[in-house]
C-alpha positions as semicolon CSV with decimal commas, in nm:
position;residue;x (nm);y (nm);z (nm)
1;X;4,291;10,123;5,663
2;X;4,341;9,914;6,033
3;X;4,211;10,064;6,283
4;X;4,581;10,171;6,470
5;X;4,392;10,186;6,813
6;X;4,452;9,803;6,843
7;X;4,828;9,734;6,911
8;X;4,882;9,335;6,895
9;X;5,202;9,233;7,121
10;X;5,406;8,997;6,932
11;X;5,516;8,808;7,275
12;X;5,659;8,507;7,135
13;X;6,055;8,380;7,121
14;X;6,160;8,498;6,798
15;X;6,129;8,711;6,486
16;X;6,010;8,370;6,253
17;X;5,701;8,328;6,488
18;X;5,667;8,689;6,479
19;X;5,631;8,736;6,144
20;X;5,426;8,423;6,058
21;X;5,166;8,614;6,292
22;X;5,237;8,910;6,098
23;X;5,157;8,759;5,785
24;X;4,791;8,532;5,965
25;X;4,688;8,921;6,059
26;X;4,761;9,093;5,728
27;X;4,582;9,425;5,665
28;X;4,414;9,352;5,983
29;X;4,649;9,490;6,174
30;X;4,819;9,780;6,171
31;X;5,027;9,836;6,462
32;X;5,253;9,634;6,646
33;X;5,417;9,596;7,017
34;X;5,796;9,405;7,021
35;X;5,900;9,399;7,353
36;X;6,191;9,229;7,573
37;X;6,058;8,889;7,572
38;X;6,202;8,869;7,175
39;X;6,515;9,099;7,268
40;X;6,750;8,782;7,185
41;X;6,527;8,650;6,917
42;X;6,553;8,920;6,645
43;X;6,326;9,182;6,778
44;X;6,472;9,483;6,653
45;X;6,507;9,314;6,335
46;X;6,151;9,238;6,329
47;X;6,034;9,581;6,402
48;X;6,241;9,722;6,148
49;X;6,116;9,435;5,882
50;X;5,744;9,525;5,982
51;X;5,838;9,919;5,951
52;X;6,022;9,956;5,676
53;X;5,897;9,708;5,455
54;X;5,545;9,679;5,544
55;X;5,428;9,952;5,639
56;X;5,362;9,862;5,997
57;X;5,359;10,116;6,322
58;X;5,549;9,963;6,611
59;X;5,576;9,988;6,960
60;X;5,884;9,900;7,115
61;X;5,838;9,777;7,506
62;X;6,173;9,779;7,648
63;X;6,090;9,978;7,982
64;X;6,428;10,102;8,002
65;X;6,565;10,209;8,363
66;X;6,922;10,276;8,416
67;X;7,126;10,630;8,520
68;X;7,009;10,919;8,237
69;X;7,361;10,870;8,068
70;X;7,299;10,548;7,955
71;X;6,911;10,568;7,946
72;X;6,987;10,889;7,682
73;X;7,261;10,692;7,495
74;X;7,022;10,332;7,468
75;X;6,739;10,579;7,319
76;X;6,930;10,771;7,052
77;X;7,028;10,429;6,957
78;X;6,652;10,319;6,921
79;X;6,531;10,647;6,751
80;X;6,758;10,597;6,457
81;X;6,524;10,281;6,333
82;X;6,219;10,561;6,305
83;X;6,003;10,338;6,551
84;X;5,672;10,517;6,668
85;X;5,648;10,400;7,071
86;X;5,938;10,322;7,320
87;X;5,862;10,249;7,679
88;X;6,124;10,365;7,986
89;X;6,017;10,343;8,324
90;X;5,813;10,652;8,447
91;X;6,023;10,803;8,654
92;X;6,084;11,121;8,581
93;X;6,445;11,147;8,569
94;X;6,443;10,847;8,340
95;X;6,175;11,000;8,131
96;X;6,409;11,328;8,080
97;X;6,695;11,132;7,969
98;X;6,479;10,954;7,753
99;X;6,348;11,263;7,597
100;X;6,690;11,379;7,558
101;X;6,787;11,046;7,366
102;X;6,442;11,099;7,135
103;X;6,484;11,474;7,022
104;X;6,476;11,539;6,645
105;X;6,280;11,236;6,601
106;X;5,930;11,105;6,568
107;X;5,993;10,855;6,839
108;X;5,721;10,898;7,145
109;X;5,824;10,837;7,501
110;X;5,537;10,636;7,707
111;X;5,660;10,577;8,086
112;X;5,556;10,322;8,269
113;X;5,294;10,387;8,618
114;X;5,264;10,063;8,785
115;X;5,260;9,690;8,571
116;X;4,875;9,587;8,506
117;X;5,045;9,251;8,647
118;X;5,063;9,374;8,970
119;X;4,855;9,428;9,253
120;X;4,879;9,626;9,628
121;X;5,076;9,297;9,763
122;X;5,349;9,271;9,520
123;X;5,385;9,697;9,573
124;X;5,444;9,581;9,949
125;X;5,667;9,319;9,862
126;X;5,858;9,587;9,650
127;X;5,867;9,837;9,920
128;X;5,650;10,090;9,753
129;X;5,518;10,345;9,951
130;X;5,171;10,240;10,138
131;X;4,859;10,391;9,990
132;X;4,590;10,317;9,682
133;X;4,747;10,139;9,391
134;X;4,505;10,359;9,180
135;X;4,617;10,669;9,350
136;X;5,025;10,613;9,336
137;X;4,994;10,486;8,948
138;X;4,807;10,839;8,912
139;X;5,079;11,028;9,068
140;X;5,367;10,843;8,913
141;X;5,151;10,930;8,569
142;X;5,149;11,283;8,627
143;X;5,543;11,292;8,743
144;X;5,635;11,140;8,422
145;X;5,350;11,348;8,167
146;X;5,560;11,680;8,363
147;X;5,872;11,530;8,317
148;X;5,777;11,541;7,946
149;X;5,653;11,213;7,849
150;X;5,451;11,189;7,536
151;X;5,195;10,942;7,698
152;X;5,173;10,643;7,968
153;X;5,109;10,324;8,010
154;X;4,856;10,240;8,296
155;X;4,565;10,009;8,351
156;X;4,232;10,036;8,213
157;X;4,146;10,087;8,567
158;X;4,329;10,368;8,602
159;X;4,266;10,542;8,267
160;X;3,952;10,777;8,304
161;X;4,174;10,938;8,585
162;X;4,521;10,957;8,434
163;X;4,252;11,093;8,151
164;X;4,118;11,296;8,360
165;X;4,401;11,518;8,442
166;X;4,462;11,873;8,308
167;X;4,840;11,758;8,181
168;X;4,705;11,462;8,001
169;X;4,534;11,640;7,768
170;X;4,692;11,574;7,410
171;X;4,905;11,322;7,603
172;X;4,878;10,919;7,486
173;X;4,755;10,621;7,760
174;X;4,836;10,291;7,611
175;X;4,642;10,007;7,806
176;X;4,796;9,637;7,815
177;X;4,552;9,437;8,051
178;X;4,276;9,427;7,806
179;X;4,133;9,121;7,751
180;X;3,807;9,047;7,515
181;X;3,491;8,966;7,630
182;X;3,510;8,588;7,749
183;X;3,886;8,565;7,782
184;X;4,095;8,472;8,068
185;X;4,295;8,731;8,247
186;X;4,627;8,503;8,194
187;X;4,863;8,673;8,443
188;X;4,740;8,998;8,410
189;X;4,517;9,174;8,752
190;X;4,375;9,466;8,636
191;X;4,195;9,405;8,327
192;X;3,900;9,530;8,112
193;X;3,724;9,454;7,823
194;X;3,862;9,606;7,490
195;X;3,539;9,905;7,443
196;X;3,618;9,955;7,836
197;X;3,927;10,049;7,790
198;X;3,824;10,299;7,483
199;X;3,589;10,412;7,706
200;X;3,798;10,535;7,979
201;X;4,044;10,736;7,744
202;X;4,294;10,459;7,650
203;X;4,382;10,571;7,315
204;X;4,557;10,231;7,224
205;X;4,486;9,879;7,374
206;X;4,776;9,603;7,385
207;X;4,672;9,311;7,315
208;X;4,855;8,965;7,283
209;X;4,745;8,581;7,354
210;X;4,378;8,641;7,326
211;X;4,493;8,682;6,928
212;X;4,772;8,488;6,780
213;X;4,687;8,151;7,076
214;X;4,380;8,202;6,872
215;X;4,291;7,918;6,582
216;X;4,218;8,201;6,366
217;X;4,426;8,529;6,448
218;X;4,369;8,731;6,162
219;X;3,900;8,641;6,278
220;X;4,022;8,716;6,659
221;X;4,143;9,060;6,599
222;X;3,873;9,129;6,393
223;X;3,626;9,036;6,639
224;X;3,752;9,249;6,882
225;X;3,803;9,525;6,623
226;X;3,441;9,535;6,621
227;X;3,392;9,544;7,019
228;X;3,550;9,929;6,966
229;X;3,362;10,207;6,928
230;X;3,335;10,387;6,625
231;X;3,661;10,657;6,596
């Protein structure tokens, strides 16, 4: 059985390149993350192909933010294709209307710290509050793990702390920003290598370019299956 710890993001334009990665990783992979980039293209089509009829976990990254009326009503909507992961932004009265939306189903809630894409500048630019970027994405972890989250997303930087924390325990961290040994960092700022990330309590790594840019996707992720620790 694939080892579910690796979630490969399927960040291309549309469900026909989507699948034809699909089909290069076979068995290889077991889980993966749809997110807004193929909104237009036949995402939740795709996830609901790669659920239903192959057997496939998926993540769906839509990072919804809106007033809890709406952010309740766009969930329910979601939870009724039996998905396993669904992104809102971690906010905590977002993450209570998404909770709201999810009840009765299988459907986790991850909310969103700070974007691995971002660094203390672009926080400035946004007008968020001064301080540590590893210290606020901490605090907005634990806001949205008491608001009732089932897990976060964060850094592998910030991990081992969000880890760390009493309320965390049982909870998920899903790390994007991991790239494999020898990689570039594309546009991501706060990366680490794929065991790193294990390491530091991630238990699920997103992963993207690194595979399906690669000659030989199906070789890539296995590769950097074998960078993980053993389970």
């Amino acid at each position: 059985m694939a080892d579910d710890r690796l979630i490969v993001a399927l960040d291309v334009p549309n469900i026909v390149q989507g699948m034809q990665i699909a089909q290069a990783l076979g068995d290889t992979v077991s889980f993966y993350k749809i997110g807004l980039g193929m909104l237009t293209g036949g995402g939740l089509a795709l996830a609901n192909e790669l659920k239903q009829d192959h057997g496939k976990r998926i993540f769906l990254d839509m990072k919804f933010f809106d007033i809890g009326a709406t952010v309740e009503s766009a969930v329910r909507g979601i939870a009724q294709y039996d998905l396993d992961f669904l992104t809102v932004h971690g906010d905590p009265q977002v993450v209570r209307a998404a909770k709201q939306g999810a009840a009765g189903t299988n459907l986790k809630i991850l909310g969103v710290t700070i974007l691995t894409s971002l660094d203390r500048a672009d926080l400035d630019a946004n007008l968020i509050k001064p301080g540590d970027l590893a210290q606020i994405t901490l605090e907005r972890a634990n806001n949205a793990l008491e608001a009732g989250a089932d897990g976060v997303i964060a850094s592998p930087q910030e991990a081992a702390q969000i880890r760390a924390l009493s309320i965390a325990q049982g909870r998920l961290i899903v790390t994007p920003g991991v790239r494999p040994t020898g990689s570039p960092s594309d546009d991501q700022k706060r990366t680490a290598t794929p065991a790193q990330a294990i390491a530091a309590g991630a238990d699920h790594i997103v992963v993207g370019r690194p595979i399906w840019q690669h000659a030989n996707p199906r070789l890539a992720a296995q590769t950097l299956l074998a960078e993980l620790p053993p389970q």
